[in-house]
VOBA-1610 file (N, C-alpha, C; in pm, whole numbers, padded with zeros to 5 digits, always signed):
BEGIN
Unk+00082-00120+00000Unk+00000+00000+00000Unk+00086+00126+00000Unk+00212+00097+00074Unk+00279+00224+00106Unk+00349+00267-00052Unk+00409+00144-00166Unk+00440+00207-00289Unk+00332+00247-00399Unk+00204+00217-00353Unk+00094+00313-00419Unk+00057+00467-00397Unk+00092+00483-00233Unk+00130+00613-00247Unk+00237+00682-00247Unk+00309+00618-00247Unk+00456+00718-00288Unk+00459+00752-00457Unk+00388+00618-00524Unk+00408+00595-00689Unk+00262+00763-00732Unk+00145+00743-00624Unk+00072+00869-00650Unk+00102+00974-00566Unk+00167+00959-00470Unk+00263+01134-00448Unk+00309+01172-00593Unk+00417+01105-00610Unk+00484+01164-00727Unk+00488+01172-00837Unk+00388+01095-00877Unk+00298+01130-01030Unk+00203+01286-01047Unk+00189+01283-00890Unk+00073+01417-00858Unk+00200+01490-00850Unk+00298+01494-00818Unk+00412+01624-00794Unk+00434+01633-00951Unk+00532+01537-00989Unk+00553+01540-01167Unk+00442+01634-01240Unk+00284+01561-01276Unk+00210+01672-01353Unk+00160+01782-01293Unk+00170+01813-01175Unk+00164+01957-01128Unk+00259+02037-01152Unk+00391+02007-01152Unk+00514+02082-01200Unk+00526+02087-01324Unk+00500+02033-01419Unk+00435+02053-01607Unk+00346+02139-01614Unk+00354+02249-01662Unk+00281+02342-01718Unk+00231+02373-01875Unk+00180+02351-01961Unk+00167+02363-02102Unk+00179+02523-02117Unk+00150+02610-02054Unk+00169+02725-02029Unk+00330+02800-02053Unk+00436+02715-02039Unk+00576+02768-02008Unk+00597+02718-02093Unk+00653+02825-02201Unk+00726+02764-02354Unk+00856+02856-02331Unk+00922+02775-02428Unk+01070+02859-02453Unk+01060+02909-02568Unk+01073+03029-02587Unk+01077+03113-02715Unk+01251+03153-02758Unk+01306+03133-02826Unk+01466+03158-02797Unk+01425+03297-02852Unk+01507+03409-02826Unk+01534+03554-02884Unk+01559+03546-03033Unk+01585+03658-03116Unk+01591+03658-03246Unk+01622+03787-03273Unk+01791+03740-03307Unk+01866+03850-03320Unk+01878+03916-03477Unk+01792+03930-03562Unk+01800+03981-03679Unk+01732+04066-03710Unk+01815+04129-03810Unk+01788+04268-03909Unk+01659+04237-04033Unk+01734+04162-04088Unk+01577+04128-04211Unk+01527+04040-04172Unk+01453+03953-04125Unk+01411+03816-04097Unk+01378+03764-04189Unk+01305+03805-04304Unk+01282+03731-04472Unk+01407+03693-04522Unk+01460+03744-04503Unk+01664+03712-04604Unk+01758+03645-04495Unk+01702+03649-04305Unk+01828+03579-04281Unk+01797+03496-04225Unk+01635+03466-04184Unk+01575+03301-04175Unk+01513+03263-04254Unk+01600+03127-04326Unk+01624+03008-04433Unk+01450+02981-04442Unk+01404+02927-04342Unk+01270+02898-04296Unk+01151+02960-04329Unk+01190+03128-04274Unk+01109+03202-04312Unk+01138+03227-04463Unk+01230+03244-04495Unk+01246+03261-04656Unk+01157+03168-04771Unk+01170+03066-04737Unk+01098+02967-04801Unk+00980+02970-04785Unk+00893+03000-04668Unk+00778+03011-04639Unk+00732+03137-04745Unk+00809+03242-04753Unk+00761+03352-04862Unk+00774+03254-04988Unk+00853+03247-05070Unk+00867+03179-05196Unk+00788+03077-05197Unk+00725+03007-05091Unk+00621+02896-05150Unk+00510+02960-05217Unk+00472+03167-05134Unk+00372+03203-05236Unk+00379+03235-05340Unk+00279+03184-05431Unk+00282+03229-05568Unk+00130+03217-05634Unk+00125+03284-05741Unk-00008+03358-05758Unk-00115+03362-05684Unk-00076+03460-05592Unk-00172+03489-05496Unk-00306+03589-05510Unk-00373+03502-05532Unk-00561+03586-05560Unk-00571+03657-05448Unk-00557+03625-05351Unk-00568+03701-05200Unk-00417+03751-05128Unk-00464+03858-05085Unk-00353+03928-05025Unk-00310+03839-04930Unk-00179+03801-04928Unk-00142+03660-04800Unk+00008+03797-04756Unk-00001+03813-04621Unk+00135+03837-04554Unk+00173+03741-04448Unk+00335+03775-04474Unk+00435+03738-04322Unk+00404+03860-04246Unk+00418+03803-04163Unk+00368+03918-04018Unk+00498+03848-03872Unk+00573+03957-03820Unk+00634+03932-03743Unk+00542+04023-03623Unk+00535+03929-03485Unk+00445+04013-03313Unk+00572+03942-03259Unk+00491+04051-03142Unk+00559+03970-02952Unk+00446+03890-02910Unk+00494+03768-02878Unk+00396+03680-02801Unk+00451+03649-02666Unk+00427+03671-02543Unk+00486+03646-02412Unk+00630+03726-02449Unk+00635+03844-02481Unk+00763+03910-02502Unk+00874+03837-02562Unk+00795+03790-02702Unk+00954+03719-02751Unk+00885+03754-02888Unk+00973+03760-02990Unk+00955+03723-03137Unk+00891+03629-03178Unk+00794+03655-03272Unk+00670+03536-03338Unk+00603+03574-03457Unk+00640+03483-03527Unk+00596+03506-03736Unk+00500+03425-03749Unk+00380+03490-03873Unk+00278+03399-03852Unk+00251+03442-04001Unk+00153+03356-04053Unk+00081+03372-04186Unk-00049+03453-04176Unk-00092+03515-04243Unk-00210+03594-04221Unk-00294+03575-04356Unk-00415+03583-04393Unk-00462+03652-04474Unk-00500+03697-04433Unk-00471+03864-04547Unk-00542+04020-04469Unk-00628+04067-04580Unk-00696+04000-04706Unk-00748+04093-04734Unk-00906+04041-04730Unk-00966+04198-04755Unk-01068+04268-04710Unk-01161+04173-04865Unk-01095+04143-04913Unk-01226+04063-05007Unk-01238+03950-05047Unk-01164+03878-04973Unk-01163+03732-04961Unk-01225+03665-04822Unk-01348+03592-04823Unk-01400+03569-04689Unk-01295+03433-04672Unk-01215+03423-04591Unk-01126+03331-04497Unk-01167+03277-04350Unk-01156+03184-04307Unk-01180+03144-04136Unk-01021+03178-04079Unk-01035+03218-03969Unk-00938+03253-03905Unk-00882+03153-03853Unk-00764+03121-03894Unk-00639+02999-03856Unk-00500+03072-03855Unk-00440+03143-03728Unk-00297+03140-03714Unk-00222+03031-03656Unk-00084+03020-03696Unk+00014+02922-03660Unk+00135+03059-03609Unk+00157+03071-03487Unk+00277+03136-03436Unk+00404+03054-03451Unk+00518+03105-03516Unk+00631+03001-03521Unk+00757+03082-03413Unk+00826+03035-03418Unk+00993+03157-03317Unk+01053+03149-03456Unk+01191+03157-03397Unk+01314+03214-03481Unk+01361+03090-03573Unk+01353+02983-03517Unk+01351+02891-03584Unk+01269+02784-03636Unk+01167+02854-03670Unk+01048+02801-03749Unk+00977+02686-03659Unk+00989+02670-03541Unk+00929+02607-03456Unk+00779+02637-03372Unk+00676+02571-03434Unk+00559+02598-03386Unk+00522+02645-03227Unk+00508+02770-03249Unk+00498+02784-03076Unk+00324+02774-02999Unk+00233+02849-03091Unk+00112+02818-03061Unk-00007+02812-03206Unk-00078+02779-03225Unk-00201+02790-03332Unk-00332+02816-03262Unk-00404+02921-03312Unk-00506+02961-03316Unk-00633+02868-03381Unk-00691+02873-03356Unk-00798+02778-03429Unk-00920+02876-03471Unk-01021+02867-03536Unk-01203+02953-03561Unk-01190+03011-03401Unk-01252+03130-03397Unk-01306+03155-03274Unk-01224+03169-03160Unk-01056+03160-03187Unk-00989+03198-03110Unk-00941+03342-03162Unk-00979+03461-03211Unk-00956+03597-03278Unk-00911+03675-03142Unk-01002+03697-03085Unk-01005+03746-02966Unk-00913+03739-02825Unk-00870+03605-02862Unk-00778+03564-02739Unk-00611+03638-02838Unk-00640+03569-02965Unk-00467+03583-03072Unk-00478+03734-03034Unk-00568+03798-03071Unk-00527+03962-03068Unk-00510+04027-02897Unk-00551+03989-02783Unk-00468+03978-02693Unk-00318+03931-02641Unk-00337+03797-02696Unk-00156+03740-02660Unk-00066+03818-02776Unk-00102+03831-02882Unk-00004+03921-03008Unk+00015+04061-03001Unk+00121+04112-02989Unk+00110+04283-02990Unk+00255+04317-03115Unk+00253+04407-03105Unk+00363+04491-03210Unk+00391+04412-03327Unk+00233+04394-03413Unk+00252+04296-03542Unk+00289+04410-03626Unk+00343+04341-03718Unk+00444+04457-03849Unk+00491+04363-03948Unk+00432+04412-04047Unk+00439+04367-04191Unk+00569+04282-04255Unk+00610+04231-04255Unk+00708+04149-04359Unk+00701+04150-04486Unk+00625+04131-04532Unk+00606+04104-04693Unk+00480+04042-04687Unk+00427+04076-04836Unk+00272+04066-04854Unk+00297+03992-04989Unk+00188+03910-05036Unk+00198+03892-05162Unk+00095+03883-05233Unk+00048+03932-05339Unk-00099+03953-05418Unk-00073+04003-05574Unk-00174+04003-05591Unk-00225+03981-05748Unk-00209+04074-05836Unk-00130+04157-05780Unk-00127+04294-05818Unk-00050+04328-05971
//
């Protein structure tokens, strides 16, 4: 009896000390981010003939650097799906329908990267 609760003490200590909440975002020390992450670079060049205005968009998410895909334009009806990545193209969070409201809280100081459209 006594290694059933020691085995559920410390299963209860273990997932209480896991948080899904605490991510590591590494910093991101660059000047262009389109030209000097490989990752992000490619992610631009996959667009091509774009009917709808599609941008890279670099925010702060929990005060770190975070690139995401957007469609922004105003005449294409789209469902709202972001994917936040870091510096090294590593998925940090996704948005799903109906999460707008929460993304535009956790995201601040979004700024344009490059856009691409039909123009």
């Amino acid at each position: 009896m006594k290694q059933i609760l020691y085995f559920l003490f410390f299963a209860t200590l273990l997932f209480n000390s896991c948080s899904k909440d605490e991510i590591n975002i590494p910093e991101c020390d660059v000047e262009n981010p389109i030209l000097e992450l490989n990752w992000l670079n490619e992610v631009k060049n996959s667009f091509t003939n774009c009917t709808c205005d599609i941008s890279i968009l670099q925010g702060e998410y929990k005060n770190k650097p975070v690139f995401f895909v957007m469609i922004n334009d105003p005449v294409c009806n789209t469902i709202f799906e972001v994917t936040l990545w870091d510096c090294n193209g590593k998925t940090i969070k996704e948005y799903k329908p109906g999460d707008i409201d929460k993304f535009n809280n956790e995201v601040s100081n979004t700024n344009v990267l490059y856009t691409c459209s039909d123009d």
